[in-house]
ZAMARGU-4260 file (C-alpha; in steps of 0.2 Angstrom, whole numbers, plus 5000, padded with zeros to 4 digits):
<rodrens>
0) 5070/4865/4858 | 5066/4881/4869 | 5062/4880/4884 | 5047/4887/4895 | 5050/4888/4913
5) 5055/4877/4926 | 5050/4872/4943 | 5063/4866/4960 | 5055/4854/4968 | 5065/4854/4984
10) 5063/4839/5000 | 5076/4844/5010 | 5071/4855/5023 | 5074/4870/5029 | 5084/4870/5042
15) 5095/4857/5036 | 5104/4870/5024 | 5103/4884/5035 | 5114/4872/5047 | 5123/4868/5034
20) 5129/4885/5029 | 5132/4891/5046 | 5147/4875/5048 | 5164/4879/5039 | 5175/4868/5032
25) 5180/4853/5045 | 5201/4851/5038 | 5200/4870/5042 | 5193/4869/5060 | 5205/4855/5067
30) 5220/4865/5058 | 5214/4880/5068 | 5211/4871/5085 | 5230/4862/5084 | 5239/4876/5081
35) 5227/4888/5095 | 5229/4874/5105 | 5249/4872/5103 | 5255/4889/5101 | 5245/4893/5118
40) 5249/4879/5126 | 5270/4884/5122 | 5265/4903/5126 | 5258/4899/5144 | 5273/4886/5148
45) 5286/4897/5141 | 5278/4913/5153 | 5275/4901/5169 | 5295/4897/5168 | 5298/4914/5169
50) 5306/4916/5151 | 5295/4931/5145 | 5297/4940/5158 | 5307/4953/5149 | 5296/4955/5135
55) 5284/4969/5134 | 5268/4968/5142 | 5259/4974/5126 | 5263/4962/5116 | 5261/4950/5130
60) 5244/4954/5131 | 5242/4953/5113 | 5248/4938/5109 | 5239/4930/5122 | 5221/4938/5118
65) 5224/4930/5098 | 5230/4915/5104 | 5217/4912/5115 | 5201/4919/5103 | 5209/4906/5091
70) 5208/4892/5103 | 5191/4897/5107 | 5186/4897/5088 | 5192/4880/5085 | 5182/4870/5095
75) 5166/4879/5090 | 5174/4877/5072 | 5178/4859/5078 | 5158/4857/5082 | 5153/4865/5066
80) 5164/4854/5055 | 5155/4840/5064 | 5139/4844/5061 | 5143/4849/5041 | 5148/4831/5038
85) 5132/4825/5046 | 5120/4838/5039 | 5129/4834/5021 | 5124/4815/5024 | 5107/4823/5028
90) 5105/4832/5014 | 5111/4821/5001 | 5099/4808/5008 | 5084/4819/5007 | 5089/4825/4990
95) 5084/4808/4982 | 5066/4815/4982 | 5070/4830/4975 | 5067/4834/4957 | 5068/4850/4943
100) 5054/4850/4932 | 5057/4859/4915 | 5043/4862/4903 | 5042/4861/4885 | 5031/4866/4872
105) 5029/4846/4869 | 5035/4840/4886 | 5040/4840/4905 | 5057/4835/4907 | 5062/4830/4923
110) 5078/4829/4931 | 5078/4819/4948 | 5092/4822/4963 | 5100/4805/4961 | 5104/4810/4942
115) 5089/4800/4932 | 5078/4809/4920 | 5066/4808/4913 | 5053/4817/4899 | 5034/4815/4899
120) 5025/4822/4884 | 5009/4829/4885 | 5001/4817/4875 | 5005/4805/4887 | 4998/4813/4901
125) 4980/4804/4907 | 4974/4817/4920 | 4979/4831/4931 | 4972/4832/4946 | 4977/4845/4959
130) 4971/4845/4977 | 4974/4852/4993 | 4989/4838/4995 | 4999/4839/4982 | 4998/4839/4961
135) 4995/4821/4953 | 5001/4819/4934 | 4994/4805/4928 | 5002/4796/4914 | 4999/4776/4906
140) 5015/4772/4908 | 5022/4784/4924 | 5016/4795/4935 | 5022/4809/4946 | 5017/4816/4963
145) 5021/4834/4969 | 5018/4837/4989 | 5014/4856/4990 | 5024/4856/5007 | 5039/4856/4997
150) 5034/4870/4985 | 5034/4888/4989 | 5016/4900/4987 | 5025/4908/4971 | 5030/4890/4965
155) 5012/4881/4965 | 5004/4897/4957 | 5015/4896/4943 | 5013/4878/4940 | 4996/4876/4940
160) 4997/4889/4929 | 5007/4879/4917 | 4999/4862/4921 | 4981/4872/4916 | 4989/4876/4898
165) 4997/4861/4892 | 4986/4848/4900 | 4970/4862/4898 | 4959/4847/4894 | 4967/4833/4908
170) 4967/4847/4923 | 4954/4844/4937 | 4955/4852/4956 | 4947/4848/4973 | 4952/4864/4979
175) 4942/4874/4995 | 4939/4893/4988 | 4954/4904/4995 | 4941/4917/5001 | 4932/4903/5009
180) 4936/4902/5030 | 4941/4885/5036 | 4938/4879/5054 | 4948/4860/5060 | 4944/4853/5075
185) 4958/4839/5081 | 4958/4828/5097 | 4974/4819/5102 | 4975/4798/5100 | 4983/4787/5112
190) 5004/4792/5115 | 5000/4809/5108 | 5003/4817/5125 | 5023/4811/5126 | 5024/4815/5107
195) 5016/4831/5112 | 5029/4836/5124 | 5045/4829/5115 | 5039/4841/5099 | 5035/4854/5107
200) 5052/4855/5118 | 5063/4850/5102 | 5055/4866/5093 | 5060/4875/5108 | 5079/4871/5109
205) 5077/4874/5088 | 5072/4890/5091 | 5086/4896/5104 | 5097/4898/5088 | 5110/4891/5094
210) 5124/4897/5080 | 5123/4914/5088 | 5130/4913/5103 | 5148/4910/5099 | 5150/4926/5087
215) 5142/4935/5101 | 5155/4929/5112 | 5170/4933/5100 | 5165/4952/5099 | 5163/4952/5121
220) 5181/4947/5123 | 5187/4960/5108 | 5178/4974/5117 | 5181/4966/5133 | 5199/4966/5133
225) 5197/4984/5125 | 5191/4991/5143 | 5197/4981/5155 | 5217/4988/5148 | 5210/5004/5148
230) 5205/5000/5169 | 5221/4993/5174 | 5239/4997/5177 | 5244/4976/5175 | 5243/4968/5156
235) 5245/4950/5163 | 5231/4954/5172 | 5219/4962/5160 | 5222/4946/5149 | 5217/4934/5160
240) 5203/4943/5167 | 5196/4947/5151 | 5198/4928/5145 | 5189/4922/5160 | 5177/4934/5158
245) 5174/4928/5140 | 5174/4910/5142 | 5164/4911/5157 | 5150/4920/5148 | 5151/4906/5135
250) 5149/4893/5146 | 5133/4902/5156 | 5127/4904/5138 | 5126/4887/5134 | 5122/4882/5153
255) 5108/4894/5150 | 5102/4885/5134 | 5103/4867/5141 | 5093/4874/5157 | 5079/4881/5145
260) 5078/4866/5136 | 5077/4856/5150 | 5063/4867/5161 | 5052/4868/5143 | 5053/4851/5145
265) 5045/4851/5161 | 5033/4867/5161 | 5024/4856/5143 | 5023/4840/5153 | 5014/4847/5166
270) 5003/4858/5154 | 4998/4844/5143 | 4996/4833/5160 | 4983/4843/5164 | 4974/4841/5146
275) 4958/4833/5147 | 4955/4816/5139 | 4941/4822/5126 | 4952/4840/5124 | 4948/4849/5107
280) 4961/4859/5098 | 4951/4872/5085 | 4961/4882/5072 | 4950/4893/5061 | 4956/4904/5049
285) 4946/4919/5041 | 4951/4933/5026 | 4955/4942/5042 | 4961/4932/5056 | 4968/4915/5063
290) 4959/4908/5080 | 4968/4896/5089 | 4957/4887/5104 | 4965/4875/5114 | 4959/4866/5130
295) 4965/4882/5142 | 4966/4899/5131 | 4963/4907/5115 | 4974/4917/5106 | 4972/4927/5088
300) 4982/4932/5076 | 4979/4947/5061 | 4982/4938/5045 | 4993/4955/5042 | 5005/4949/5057
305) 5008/4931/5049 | 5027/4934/5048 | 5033/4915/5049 | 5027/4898/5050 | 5037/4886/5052
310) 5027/4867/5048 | 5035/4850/5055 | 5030/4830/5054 | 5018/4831/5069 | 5018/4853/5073
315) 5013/4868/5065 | 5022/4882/5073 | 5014/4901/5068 | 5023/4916/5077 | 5031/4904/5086
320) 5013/4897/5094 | 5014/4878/5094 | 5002/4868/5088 | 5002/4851/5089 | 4993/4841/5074
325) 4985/4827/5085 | 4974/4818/5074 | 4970/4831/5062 | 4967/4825/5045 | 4982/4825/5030
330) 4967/4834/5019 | 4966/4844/5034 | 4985/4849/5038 | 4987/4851/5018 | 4973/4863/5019
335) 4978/4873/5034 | 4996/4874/5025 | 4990/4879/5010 | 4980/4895/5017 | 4996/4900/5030
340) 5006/4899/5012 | 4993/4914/5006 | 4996/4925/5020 | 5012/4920/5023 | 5021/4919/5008
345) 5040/4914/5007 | 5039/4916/5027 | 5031/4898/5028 | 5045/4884/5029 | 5046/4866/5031
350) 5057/4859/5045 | 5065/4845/5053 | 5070/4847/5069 | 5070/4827/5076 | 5086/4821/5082
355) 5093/4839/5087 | 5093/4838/5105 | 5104/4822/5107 | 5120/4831/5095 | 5117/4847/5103
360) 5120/4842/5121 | 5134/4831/5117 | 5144/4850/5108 | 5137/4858/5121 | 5146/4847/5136
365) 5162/4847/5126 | 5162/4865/5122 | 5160/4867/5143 | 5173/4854/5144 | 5185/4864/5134
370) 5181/4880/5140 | 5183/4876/5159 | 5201/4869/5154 | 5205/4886/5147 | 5201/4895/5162
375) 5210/4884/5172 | 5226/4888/5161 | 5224/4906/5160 | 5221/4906/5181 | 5238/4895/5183
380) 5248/4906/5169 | 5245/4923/5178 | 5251/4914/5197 | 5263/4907/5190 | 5270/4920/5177
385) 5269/4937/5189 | 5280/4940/5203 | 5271/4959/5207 | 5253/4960/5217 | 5250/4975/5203
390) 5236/4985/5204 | 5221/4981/5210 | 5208/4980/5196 | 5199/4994/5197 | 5180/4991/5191
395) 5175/5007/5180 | 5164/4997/5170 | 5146/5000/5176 | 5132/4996/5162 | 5119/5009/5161
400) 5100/5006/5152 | 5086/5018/5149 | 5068/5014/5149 | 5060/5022/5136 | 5041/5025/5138
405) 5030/5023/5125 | 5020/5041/5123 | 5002/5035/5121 | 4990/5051/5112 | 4973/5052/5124
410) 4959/5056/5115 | 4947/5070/5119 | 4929/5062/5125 | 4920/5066/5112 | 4933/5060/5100
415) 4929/5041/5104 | 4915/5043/5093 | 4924/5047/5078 | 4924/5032/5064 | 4938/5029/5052
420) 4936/5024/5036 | 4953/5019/5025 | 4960/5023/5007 | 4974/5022/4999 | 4973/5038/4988
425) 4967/5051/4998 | 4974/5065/4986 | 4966/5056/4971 | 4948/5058/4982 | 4948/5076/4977
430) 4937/5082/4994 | 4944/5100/4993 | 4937/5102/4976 | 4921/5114/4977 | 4912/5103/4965
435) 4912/5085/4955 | 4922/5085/4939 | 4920/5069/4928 | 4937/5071/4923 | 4945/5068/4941
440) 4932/5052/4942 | 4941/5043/4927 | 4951/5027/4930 | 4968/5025/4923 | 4969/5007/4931
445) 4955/4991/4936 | 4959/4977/4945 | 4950/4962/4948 | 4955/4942/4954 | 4960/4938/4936
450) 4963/4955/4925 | 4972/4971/4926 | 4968/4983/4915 | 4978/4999/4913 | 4981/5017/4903
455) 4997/5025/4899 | 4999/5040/4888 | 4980/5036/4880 | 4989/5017/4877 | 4976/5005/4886
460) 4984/4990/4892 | 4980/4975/4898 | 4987/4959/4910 | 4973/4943/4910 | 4971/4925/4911
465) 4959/4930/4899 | 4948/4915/4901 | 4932/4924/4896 | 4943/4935/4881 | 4945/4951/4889
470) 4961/4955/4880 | 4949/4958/4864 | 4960/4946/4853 | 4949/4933/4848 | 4953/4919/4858
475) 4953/4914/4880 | 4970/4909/4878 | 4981/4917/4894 | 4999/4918/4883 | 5009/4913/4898
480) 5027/4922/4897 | 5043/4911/4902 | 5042/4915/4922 | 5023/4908/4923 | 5013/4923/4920
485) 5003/4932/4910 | 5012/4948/4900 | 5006/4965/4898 | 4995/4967/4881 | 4994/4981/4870
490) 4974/4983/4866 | 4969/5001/4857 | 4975/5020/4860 | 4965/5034/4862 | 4958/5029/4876
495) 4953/5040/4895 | 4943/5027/4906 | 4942/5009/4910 | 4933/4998/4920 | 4930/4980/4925
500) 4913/4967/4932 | 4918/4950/4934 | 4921/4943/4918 | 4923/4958/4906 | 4930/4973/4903
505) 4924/4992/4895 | 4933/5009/4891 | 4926/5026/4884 | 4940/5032/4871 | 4942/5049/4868
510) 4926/5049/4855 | 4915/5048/4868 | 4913/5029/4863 | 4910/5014/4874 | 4918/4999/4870
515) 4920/4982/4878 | 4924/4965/4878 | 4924/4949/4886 | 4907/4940/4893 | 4897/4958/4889
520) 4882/4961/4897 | 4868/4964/4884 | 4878/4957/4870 | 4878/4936/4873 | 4898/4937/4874
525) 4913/4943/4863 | 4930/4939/4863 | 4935/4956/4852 | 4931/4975/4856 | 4915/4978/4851
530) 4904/4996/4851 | 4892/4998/4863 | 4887/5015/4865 | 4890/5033/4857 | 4891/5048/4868
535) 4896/5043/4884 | 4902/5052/4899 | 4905/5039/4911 | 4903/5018/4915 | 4904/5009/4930
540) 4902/4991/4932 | 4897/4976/4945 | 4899/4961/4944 | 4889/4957/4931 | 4880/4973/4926
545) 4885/4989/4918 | 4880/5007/4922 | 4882/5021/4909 | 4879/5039/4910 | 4876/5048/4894
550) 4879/5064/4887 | 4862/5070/4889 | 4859/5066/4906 | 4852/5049/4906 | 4860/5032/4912
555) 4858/5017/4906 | 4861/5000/4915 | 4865/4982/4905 | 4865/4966/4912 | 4860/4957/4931
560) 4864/4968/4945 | 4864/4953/4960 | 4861/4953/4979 | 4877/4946/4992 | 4872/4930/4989
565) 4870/4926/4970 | 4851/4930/4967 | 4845/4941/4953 | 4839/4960/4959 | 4836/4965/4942
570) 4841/4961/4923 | 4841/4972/4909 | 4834/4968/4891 | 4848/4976/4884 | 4851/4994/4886
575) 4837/5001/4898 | 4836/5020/4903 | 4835/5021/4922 | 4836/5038/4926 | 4838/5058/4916
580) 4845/5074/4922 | 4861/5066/4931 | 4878/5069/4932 | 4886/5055/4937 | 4886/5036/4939
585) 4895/5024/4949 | 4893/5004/4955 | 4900/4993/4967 | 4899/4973/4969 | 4881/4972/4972
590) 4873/4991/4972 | 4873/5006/4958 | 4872/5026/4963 | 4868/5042/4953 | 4871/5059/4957
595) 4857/5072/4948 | 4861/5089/4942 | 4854/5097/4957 | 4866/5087/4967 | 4852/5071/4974
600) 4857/5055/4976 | 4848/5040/4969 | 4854/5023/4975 | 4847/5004/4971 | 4854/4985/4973
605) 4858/4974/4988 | 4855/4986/5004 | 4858/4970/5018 | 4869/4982/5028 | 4860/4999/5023
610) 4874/5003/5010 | 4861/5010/4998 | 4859/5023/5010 | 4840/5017/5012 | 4835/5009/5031
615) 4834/4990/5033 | 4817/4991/5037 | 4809/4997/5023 | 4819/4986/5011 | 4836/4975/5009
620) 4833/4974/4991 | 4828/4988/4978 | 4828/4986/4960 | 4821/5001/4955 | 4831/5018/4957
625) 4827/5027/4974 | 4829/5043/4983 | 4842/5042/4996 | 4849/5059/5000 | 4849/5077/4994
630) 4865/5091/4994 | 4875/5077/4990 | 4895/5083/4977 | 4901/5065/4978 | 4897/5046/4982
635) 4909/5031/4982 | 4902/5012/4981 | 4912/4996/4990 | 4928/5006/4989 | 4932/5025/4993
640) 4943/5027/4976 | 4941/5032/4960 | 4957/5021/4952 | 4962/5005/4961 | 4977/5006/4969
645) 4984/4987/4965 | 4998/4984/4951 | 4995/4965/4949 | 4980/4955/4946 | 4974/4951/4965
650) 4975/4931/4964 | 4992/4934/4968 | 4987/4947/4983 | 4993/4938/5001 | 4982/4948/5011
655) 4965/4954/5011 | 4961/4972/5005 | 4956/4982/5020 | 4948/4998/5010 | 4933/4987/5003
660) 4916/4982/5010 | 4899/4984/5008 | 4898/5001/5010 | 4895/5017/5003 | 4905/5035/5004
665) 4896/5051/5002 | 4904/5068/5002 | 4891/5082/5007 | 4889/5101/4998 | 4895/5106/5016
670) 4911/5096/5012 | 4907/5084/5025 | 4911/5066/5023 | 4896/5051/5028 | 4897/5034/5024
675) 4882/5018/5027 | 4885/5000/5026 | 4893/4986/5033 | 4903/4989/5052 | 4894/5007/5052
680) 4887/5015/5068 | 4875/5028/5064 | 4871/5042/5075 | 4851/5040/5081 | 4838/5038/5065
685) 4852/5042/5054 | 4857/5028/5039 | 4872/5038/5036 | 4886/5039/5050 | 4899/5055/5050
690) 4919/5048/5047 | 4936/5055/5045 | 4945/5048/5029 | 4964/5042/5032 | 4976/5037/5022
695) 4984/5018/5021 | 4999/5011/5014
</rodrens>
């Protein structure tokens, strides 16, 4: 039977294979230590006896460089084979939770890390039920629980997808609303102070990276060795100069990560001594930016700057900013997770870092151990094994470092009062142009948090969960391909604009016909393309309304055009004329616009901020079409586009989009570009406020 798709379902953390892979081979590392170890040992002898004298000092030189690098090399091999055979026993215990899922068209086969297996058909399955924790599937005879700390943001996404269609019926969530903020408040119980500080220093030693240092070493004694012939007239000497040079910076390098370890340890006691009993710890998290407030400071992070988080037993740690989790809630942690996951994506990793610092100093004392012995050969083969004073070693080597200064642009005075507003097609805005063409105001490509909907070569495409049958086919099934998501969908040709409200979607073809399909305002719902209207210039949808504008001037509007907050502003019995002699039409979330032919703007809908170009004051809601500017070639609602930008439905989108609010754009006859709304500073009595548009990526 053909397969689906399949899910890892992965227990072992992150760091334990990263470790893993950064160990070799252990029979390789002690084969590599005995014979470093012996041949140098020979080598040194051999030259202290005075038997290589008459050799050339070159290859002197050389062989003693290569012997010694190899030496070096196996014991941190030594360490790293040592720690392979431990982090292999890790693993393999950790793996016994882990599981690869499988679906079927009749059912889930499973394939657990110990080797058992197992199937559950659908049939079998009771419920599903999905919260913040994890994915329960229920079954009368078995069950299965999925913790979404061992699943990736990509992973969950495409499992619920497949959960939702073959369990459709059994799938229930108790899930917060991803554009929802979230605000946890934690305290600390009793012992969380000394858990507090061992955490915190063990993520610090984690994060000193300690696999590094060696290879950095290797290439200082290469270059090292390099120079320092180059300075002097003695080979014997370069050698053991530059050997004592390199061993000696490994061992400051791991005397410098034991010393950091050990004052992190001190600096957090002191800090978390001076916590308060009844201390809070508060985490909010917006669409555009996480807050951390502990007892002493505050700091805040741009969603945008989320590059890693790393999440532990009893820490979070974002950007490297601990967080202890004290007494905060498993619903809690889970839904703090969840949301880093969003804005986060594959950066976001589960770690387990207890029991690091005991191993590490116990390599990091022999490694010392070792390395001071190899100084203390190299120091007794050059007295022993050179009869001349030589030269003395000239010091050429000087390190030079320039400061580069950041060049900061100063603004003239007046400039401060400029306000930006972003877009992401600047081009596509068409501001040069001395007048508005309808043409340049068609949209090839919609988006919205379920559907994409797009044109190519007059073909009209679409990609949709199609829960309310926006795809036109007949049916709300979503047709998931075999990776967990929805295919593109060849609809009908001949078509030159589309647009999207929340739950439906419309196009004019090139007939001058509009047609639609999905929950249709005006037409109780359809799941195929149906006609609405003949000779049709434009459409522009909101949420759940429709504005059209007609060959003859006049626009027509279908369905409820709501305020921010749910209410009805007005509903339309059908298709109801609102407005004659007009040019154009256009609608945002919440509020429509119209230009006439004599270039007047008419705006109504939700006007909390002012975004209807209207004052506050004398109304935040206006169902009716009203005057709100004159000498006006263009206006923009929500978004200063004509087309959206996006190539994928935006339930997969990461970050918020930072080119939509409640706004409204306005290019002036004069060329000049105004906007009102949300975040807005007008100039004295004006509702509009002068901007400069930019460009964003």
């Amino acid at each position: 039977m053909e397969k689906t798709d399949t899910f890892i379902y992965d227990t072992v953390p992150s760091n334990y294979r990263e470790r893993y892979e950064k160990c070799h081979n252990s029979r390789i590392d002690s084969f590599v230590l005995v014979i470093g170890y012996g041949v140098l040992l020979v080598i040194m002898m051999l030259n202290a006896a005075g038997v290589l004298a008459g050799w050339r000092p070159v290859l002197k030189m050389a062989v003693l460089a290569a012997v010694a690098e190899a030496a070096l090399l196996g014991t941190v091999r030594l360490c790293y084979g040592i720690s392979r055979r431990r982090m292999s026993a890790l693993i393999k215990s950790r793996e016994q939770g882990s599981l690869k899922g499988t679906f079927y068209p009749d059912y889930l086969f499973i394939e657990y890390g110990d080797g058992r297996q197992q199937s559950i058909n659908y049939s079998d399955i009771a419920s599903v039920r999905e919260n913040e924790e994890a994915f329960d599937i229920c079954g009368a005879a078995t069950g299965l629980r999925l913790e979404k700390k061992y699943i990736g943001r990509d992973g969950m996404l495409s499992l619920r997808n497949w959960l939702k269609k073959y369990c459709k019926d059994k799938y229930t969530d108790n899930l917060l609303p991803e554009e929802e903020g979230i605000r946890i408040e934690f305290g600390w119980r009793e012992g969380d102070r000394e858990q507090a500080v061992r955490w915190s220093s063990l993520y610090a030693l984690y994060h000193l990276r300690y696999y590094y240092s060696e290879k950095r070493a290797g290439f200082i004694s290469i270059l090292s060795a390099a120079l320092l012939y180059m300075n002097v007239m003695n080979p014997m000497l370069a050698v053991t100069a530059c050997m004592c040079l390199v061993l000696g910076i490994s061992m400051l390098i791991i005397l410098f990560r034991q010393m950091a370890y050990r004052l992190s340890v001190k600096v957090t006691k002191k800090n978390y001594d001076n916590r308060p009993e009844d201390a809070k710890t508060i985490v909010e998290l917006s669409g555009d930016e996480l807050v951390i407030h502990t007892y002493s400071s505050v700091t805040g992070v741009p969603v945008g700057k989320l590059e890693q988080v790393k999440e532990g037993d009893r820490f979070f740690a974002v950007n490297n900013q601990f967080i202890y989790k004290g007494d905060m809630s498993k619903k809690e942690q889970a839904v703090l997770q969840n949301r880093l996951k969003k804005y986060c994506g594959n950066g976001c990793q589960y770690i387990d870092i207890s029991g690091s610092a005991r191993g590490r100093t116990i390599r990091s004392a022999a490694a010392i151990a070792v390395q001071a012995l190899l100084i203390f050969l190299l120091l007794w083969n050059y007295n022993a094994g050179n009869t001349k004073s030589g030269d003395i070693l000239r010091d050429r080597l000087y390190s030079t470092s320039k400061l580069e200064q950041e060049k900061k642009e100063t603004k003239a005075a007046g400039e401060a009062l400029v306000q930006y507003v972003d877009t992401p097609d600047k081009e596509g805005l068409n501001l040069g142009a001395p007048e508005l063409r309808i043409e340049d105001c068609y949209s090839d490509n919609a988006v919205n948090y379920d559907s994409r909907f797009y044109i190519e070569n007059g073909t009209l495409y679409g990609i949709s969960a199609n829960e309310h049958g926006e795809l036109g086919r007949g049916d709300t099934e979503g047709h998931l391909n075999a990776k967990g998501f929805y295919p593109p969908y060849e609809i009908t040709e001949g078509v030159r604009h589309v647009a999207l409200g929340s739950s439906f979607m419309v196009y004019i073809n090139d007939k001058e016909e509009l047609w639609g399909t999905g929950d249709i305002p005006g037409t109780e719902g359809t799941m195929k393309l149906t006609k609405m209207m003949d000779h049709v210039r434009f459409v522009s949808c909101s949420e759940e309304a429709v504005a059209a504008l007609k060959e003859d001037g006049t626009v027509w509007c279908s369905g409820t055009l709501k305020d921010i907050a749910g209410t009805a502003i007005a509903s339309y019995d059908g298709w109801e004329q609102q407005l004659a002699h007009m040019k154009y039409v256009t609608a945002g979330r919440n509020t429509m616009a119209a230009l006439s032919d004599d270039n007047v703007l008419w705006t109504w809908g939700d006007n909390t901020y002012g975004q209807c170009g209207i004052p506050v004051s004398e109304g935040t809601i206006l169902p009716e079409p009203v005057q709100a500017r004159e000498k006006v070639k263009a206006v923009w609602m929500d978004t200063l586009l004509y087309r959206s930008p996006e190539q994928y439905p935006l339930y997969d989108r990461e970050e918020p989009l930072p080119y939509i609010g409640y706004r409204m754009y306005i290019q002036q006859t004069d060329g000049e570009v105004r906007a009102c709304g949300e975040n807005l500073v007008p100039e004295g009595d004006e509702v509009f406020a002068r901007v400069m548009v930019q460009q964003i990526d």
